[in-house]
C-alpha positions in Angstrom: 48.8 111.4 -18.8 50.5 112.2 -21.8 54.3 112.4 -23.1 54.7 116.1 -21.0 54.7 114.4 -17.9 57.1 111.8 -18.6 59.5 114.1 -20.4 62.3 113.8 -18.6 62.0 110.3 -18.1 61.9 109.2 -21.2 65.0 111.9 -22.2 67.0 109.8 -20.4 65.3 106.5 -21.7 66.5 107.8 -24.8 70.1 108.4 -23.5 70.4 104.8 -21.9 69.3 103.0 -24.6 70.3 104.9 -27.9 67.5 105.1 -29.2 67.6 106.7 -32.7 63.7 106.6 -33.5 60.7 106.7 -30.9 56.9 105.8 -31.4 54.8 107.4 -28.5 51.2 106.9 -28.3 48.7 109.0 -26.7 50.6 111.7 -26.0 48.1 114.4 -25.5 49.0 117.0 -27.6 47.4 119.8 -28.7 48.5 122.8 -31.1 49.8 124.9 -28.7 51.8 122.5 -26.8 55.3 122.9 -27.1 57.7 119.5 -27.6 61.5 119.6 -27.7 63.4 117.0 -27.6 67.6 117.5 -28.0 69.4 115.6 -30.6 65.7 114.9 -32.3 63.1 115.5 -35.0 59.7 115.3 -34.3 56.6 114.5 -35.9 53.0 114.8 -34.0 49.7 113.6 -35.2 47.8 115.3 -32.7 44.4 114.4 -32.4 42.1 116.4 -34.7 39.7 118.0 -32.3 42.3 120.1 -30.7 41.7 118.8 -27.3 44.6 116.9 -24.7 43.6 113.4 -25.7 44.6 110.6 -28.1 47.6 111.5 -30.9 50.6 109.9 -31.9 54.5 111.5 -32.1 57.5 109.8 -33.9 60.7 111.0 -32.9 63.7 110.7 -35.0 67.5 111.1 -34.5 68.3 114.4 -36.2 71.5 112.5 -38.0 69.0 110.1 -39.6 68.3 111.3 -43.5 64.4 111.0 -43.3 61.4 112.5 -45.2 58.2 113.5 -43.1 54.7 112.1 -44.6 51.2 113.8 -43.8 50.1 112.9 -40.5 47.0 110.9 -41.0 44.1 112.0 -38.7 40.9 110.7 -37.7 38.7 110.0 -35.2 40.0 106.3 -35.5 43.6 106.7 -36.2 45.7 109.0 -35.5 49.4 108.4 -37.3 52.8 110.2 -37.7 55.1 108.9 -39.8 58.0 109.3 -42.1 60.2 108.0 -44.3 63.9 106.1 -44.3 66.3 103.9 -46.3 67.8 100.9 -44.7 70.1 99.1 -46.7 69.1 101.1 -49.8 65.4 100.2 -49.2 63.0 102.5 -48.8 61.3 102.0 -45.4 58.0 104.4 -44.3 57.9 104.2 -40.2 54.5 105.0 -38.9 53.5 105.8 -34.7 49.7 105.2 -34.8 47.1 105.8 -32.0 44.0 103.3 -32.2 41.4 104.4 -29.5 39.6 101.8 -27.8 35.7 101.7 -27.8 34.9 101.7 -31.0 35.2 98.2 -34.1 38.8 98.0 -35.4 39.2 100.3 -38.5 40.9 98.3 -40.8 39.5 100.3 -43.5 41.6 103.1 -42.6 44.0 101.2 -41.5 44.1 100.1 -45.5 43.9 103.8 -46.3 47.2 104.7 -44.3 48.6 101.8 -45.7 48.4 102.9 -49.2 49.9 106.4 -48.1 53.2 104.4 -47.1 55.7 102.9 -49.2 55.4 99.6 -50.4 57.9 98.4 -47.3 56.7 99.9 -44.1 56.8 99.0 -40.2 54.0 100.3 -38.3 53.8 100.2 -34.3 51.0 101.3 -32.4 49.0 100.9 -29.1 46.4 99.0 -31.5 44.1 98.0 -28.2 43.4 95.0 -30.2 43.7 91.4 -28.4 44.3 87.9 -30.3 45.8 84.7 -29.6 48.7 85.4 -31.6 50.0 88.0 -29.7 48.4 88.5 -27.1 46.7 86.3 -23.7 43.0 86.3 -24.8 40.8 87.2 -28.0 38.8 89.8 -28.2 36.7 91.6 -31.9 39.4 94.0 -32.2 41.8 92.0 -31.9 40.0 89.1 -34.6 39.6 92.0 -37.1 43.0 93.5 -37.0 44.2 89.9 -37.2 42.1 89.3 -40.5 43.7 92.4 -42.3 47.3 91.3 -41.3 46.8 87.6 -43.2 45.0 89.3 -46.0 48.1 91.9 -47.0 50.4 88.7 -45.6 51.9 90.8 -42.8 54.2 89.8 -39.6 53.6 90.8 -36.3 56.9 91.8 -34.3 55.4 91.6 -30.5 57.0 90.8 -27.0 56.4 87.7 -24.9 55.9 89.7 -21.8 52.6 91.9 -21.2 52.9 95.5 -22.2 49.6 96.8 -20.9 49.5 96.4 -17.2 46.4 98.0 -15.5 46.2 98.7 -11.9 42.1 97.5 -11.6 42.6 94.1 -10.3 39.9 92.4 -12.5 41.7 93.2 -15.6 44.7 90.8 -16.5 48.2 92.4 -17.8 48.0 91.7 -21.7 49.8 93.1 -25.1 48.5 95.5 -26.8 51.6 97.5 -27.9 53.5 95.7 -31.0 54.4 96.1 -34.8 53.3 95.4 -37.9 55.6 94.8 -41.1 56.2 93.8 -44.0 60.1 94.0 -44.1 61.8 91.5 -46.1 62.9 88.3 -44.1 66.8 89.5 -44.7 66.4 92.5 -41.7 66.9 90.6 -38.8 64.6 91.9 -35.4 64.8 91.4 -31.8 62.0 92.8 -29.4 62.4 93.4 -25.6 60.5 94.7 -22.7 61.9 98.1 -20.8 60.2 99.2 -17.5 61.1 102.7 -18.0 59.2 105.8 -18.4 56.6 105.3 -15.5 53.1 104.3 -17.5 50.4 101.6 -17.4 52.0 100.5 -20.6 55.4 98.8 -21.1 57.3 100.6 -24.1 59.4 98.1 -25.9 62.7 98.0 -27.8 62.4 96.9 -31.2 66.2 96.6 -32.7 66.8 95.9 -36.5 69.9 94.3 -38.1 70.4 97.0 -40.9 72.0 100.7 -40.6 69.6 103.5 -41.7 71.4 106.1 -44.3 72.7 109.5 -42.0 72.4 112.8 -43.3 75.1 114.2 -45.3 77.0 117.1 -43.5 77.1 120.7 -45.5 80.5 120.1 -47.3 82.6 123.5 -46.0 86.5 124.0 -46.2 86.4 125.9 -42.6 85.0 122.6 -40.2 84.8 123.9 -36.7 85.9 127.5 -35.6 88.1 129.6 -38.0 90.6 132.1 -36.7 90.7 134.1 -39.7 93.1 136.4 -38.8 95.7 133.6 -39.3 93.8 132.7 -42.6 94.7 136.2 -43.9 98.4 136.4 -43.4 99.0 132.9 -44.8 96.8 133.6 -47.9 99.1 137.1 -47.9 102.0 135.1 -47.5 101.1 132.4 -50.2 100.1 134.3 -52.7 102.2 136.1 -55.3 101.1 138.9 -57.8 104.4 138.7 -60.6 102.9 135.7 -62.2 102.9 135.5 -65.7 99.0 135.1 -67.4 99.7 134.9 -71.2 97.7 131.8 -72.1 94.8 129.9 -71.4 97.4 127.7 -69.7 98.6 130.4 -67.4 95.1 131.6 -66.4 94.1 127.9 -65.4 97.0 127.5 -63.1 97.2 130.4 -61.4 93.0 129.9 -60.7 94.4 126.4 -59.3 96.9 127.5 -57.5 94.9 130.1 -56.0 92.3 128.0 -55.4 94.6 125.1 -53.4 96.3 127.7 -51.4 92.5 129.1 -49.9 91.6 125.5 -49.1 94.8 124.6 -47.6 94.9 128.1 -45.8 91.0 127.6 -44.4 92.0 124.1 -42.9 95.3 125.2 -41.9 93.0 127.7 -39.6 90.1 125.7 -38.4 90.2 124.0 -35.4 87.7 121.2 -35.5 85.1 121.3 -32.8 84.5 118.0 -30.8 81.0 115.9 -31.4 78.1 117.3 -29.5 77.1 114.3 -26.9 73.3 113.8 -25.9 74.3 112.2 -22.9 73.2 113.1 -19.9 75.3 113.4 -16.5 73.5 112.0 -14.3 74.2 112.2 -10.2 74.9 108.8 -8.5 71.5 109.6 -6.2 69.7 109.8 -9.9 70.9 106.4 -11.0 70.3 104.5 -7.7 67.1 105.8 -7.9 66.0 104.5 -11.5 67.5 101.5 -10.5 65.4 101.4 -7.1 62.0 102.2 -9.7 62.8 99.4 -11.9 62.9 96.8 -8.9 59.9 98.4 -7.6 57.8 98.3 -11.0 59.1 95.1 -11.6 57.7 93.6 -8.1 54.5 95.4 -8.3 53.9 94.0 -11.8 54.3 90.5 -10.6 52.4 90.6 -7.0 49.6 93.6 -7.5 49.6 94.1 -4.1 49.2 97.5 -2.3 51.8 98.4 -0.7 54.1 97.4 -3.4 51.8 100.0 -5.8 52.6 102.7 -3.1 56.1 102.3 -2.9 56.3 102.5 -6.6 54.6 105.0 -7.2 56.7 107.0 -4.7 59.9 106.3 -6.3 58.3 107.2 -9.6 56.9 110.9 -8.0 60.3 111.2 -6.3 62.1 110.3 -9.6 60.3 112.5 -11.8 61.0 115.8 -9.2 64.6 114.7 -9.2 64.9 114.4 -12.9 63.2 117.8 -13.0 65.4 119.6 -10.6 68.2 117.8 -12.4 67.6 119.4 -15.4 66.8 123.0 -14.4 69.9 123.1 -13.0 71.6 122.0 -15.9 69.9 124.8 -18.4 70.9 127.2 -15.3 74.4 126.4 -15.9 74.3 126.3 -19.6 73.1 130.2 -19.6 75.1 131.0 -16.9 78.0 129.9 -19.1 77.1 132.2 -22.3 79.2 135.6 -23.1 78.8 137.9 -25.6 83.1 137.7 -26.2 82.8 134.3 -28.1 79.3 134.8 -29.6 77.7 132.3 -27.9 74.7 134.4 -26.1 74.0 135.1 -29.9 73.9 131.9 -31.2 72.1 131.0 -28.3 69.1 133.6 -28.8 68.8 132.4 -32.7 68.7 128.8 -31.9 65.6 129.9 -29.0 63.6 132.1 -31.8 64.2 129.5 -34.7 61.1 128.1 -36.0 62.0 124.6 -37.8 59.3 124.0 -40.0 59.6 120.4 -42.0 59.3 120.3 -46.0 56.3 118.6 -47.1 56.9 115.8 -49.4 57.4 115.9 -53.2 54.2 114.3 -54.8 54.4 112.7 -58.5 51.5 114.6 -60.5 49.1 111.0 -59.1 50.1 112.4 -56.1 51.5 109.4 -55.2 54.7 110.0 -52.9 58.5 110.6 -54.7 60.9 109.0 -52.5 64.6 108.6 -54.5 66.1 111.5 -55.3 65.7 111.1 -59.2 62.0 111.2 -59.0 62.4 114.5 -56.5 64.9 115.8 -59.0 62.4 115.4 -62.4 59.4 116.4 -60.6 61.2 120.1 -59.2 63.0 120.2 -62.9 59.9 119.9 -64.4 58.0 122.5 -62.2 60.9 124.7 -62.6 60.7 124.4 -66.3 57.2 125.8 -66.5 57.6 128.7 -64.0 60.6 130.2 -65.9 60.0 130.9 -69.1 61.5 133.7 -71.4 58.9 136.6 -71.2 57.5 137.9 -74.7 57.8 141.0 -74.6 57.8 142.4 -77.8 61.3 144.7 -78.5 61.2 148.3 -80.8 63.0 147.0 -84.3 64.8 150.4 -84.4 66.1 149.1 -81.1 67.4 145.9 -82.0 68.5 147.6 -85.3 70.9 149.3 -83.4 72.3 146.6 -81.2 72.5 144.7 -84.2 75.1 147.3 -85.5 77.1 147.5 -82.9 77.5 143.9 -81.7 78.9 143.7 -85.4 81.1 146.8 -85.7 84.5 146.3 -85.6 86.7 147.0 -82.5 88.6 150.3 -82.8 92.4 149.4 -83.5 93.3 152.3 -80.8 91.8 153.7 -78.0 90.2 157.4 -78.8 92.3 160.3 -78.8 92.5 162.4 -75.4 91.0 165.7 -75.9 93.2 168.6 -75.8 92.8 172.4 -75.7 95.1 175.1 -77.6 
C-alpha cells in the first residue's frame, strides 16, 4: 500500500533498530506527495508516469556525509541512490524497484550500474527467483543470476522467506536481497525483522565499517549565547592604551584581541544537549508491537485464518495507536513554543524551508566526481572561465592622470587651513 501507510511504523522501526540508511521499495509516491522523515535525508525515485505505483526511496541519516546521484527511472527500474565513504572507500548505495511481469532488464540494470561508482551495494525487491537465494527458479530469476556471475558479484540474502503472500497456492520465497561488489575486508550480517506490517519481510543488512559523518559548521558560539555577558567581558578585557609602533605591536594586539573574542564567545555559550530521535513510547504501545510480532510470526508459519485475523487486528490497532501517539506528541511540541525564547520563529522557518539537494559535480565525460579534489578542479576551473577581467577599453587622458598621481609625491604637511582677514 505504499510507505504513507506504514509511516509511523516504520519511524519507530527506525528508532529500535538504528538504522542509519533505509531502502524502501514500492512506495507509491507521486510528485505531490509529501515525505518527512525526522533525523533523515531522503531520496525518491518515483515512478515516471506520475501515478501511486511502483518507485523506490533511500533514506539516509542526516549525520551521514553523502552525495545524491540522479534517480534512474524507467518503466523497468526505478532507483534512488547516493553516494558514501566507508573506510575511505567510496561506496554508491542504490534502493531499486523491479516490477514483476515483464523479462529481467539486466540491460538496464548494466546501465545503472555504470552510473555508480566502481564499489556499489545495490538492494532491491528484484522479483527475481533462483536456487541461490531463493526456494525455486524461475526466468527472472536465471537472468539476473547470469548478470551477477558475468560482473563477478555477491549476493547478500537472508535464509528465511522475505515475501510471504497471503494466497495459499503461492509458497513464502525471497525476493528482497542485495547485490555487491564490496571488497571481502567489510564484513556483513543479514537478518529478518517482522516489523512494518507488509507482505514482504524488510531485512537488516549490518556492515563491519563506519561511514564518514558530516563535519559540523566550525562556530566559536556552540549552543545558545547570552551575549549580554559576551559584551561586558570583551569591555572588561580589552584595553585601548596599548602601544602600536611596529609591525610587532600591531600583530599582537590583533592576537590578543582576537584570543580574548574566542575565549569571551565560549565563556558565554551554553552548549545545547544532542537532539535524540527516540521516540517515547507508552508501555500499551510496546506490548502491543510485541503482541504483532507473535502474531505475524504465527501466522507466517500456520497460514491459517483466524491467525491472519488476529493479525491483522493488531496491525490496524497498532497503526491507530501509533497515529494517535504521534498527534499528540506534535500537539505538545506546539503547545510548548513562545515567542520569548524564539522558538515559534524558528519553528515557522524550519515548516516553510524548502531543502532542495545539490546535484552532483560531473567531470566534463560527465562521468561522476566523488573526492573532493576532483569537485575542487572541476568548480576552479568553471570559476576560472566565468570571471574574467572585462575589456573595457579606458580614455588615455584618464589613465594619464592616474598615472600622475599614483606617482606624485606625498605632501610633507597637511594643507594650510584657510583663514579670512
Amino acid at each position: 500500500n505504499g510507505i504513507l501507510q506504514h509511516l509511523n511504523e516504520l519511524q519507530v522501526v527506525l528508532n529500535e533498530k538504528k538504522v542509519t540508511i533505509a531502502l524502501i521499495s514500492e512506495t507509491h509516491l507521486t510528485k505531490t506527495s509529501t515525505l518527512k522523515i525526522p533525523g533523515f535525508d531522503i531520496i525518491r525515485a518515483d515512478h515516471q508516469d506520475g501515478t501511486a505505483h511502483g518507485g523506490s526511496a533511500l533514506l539516509i541519516s542526516n549525520k551521514i556525509d553523502h552525495a545524491p546521484l540522479p534517480p534512474y527511472l524507467s518503466t523497468n527500474i526505478q532507483a534512488a541512490s547516493t553516494s558514501i565513504t566507508i573506510n575511505s572507500v567510496t561506496i554508491s548505495i542504490s534502493s531499486c524497484y523491479f516490477p514483476p511481469g515483464r523479462p529481467f532488464p539486466s540491460a538496464e540494470l548494466g546501465n545503472l550500474v555504470q552510473s555508480l561508482s566502481y564499489t556499489y551495494i545495490i538492494g532491491a525487491d528484484f522479483n527475481a527467483k533462483h536456487q541461490t537465494w531463493s526456494r525455486s527458479t524461475n526466468t527472472r530469476g536465471r537472468t539476473l543470476q547470469n548478470f551477477i556471475s558475468l560482473n563477478h558479484l555477491k549476493v547478500i540474502a537472508s535464509l528465511s522467506p522475505t515475501y510471504w503472500p497471503s494466497h495459499i497456492n503461492r509458497h513464502p520465497d525471497t525476493l528482497d536481497f542485495f547485490i555487491t561488489n564490496l571488497p571481502n575486508r567489510f564484513s556483513t550480517e543479514i537478518i529478518n525483522l517482522n516489523d512494518p506490517a507488509s507482505d514482504h519481510t524488510p531485512v537488516l543488512l549490518q556492515i563491519g565499517a563506519h561511514p564518514s559523518l558530516k563535519k559540523s559548521r566550525p562556530t566559536i558560539t556552540p549552543g545558545t549565547t547570552n551575549w549580554n555577558k559576551f559584551k561586558d567581558t570583551i569591555s572588561n578585557k580589552t584595553t585601548l592604551n596599548i602601544k602600536l609602533k611596529s609591525i610587532t605591536d600591531v600583530d599582537q594586539a590583533i592576537a590578543k584581541l582576537t584570543d580574548d573574542i574566542q575565549k569571551a564567545a565560549l565563556d558565554s555559550s551554553t552548549q545545547n544537549p544532542p537532539y535524540s530521535q527516540t521516540l517515547n513510547l507508552s508501555p500499551e504501545l510496546r506490548r502491543l508491537i510485541a503482541e504483532k510480532r507473535r502474531a505475524r510470526s504465527k501466522w507466517q508459519h500456520t497460514h491459517y485464518p483466524a491467525d491472519k485475523i488476529k493479525y491483522n487486528f493488531l496491525s490496524n490497532k497498532l497503526k491507530s495507536l501509533l497515529k494517535t501517539h504521534k498527534t499528540n506528541l506534535y500537539k505538545s511540541h506546539i503547545q510548548n513554543l513562545s515567542f520569548s525564547n524564539g522558538s515559534i520563529w524558528r519553528k515557522t522557518k524550519s515548516i516553510l524551508r524548502i531543502k532542495d539537494s545539490p546535484p552532483p559535480i560531473r567531470r566534463p565525460d560527465n562521468s561522476l566526481a566523488f573526492s573532493d579534489k576532483e569537485k575542487a578542479d572541476i568548480l576552479a576551473e568553471e570559476l576560472s572561465g566565468v570571471f574574467k577581467p572585462h575589456l573595457i577599453p579606458t580614455p588615455a587622458l584618464h589613465m594619464s592622470t592616474v598615472m600622475n598621481t599614483l606617482q606624485s609625491t606625498l605632501p610633507m604637511a597637511l594643507p594650510a587651513k584657510p583663514t579670512s582677514p
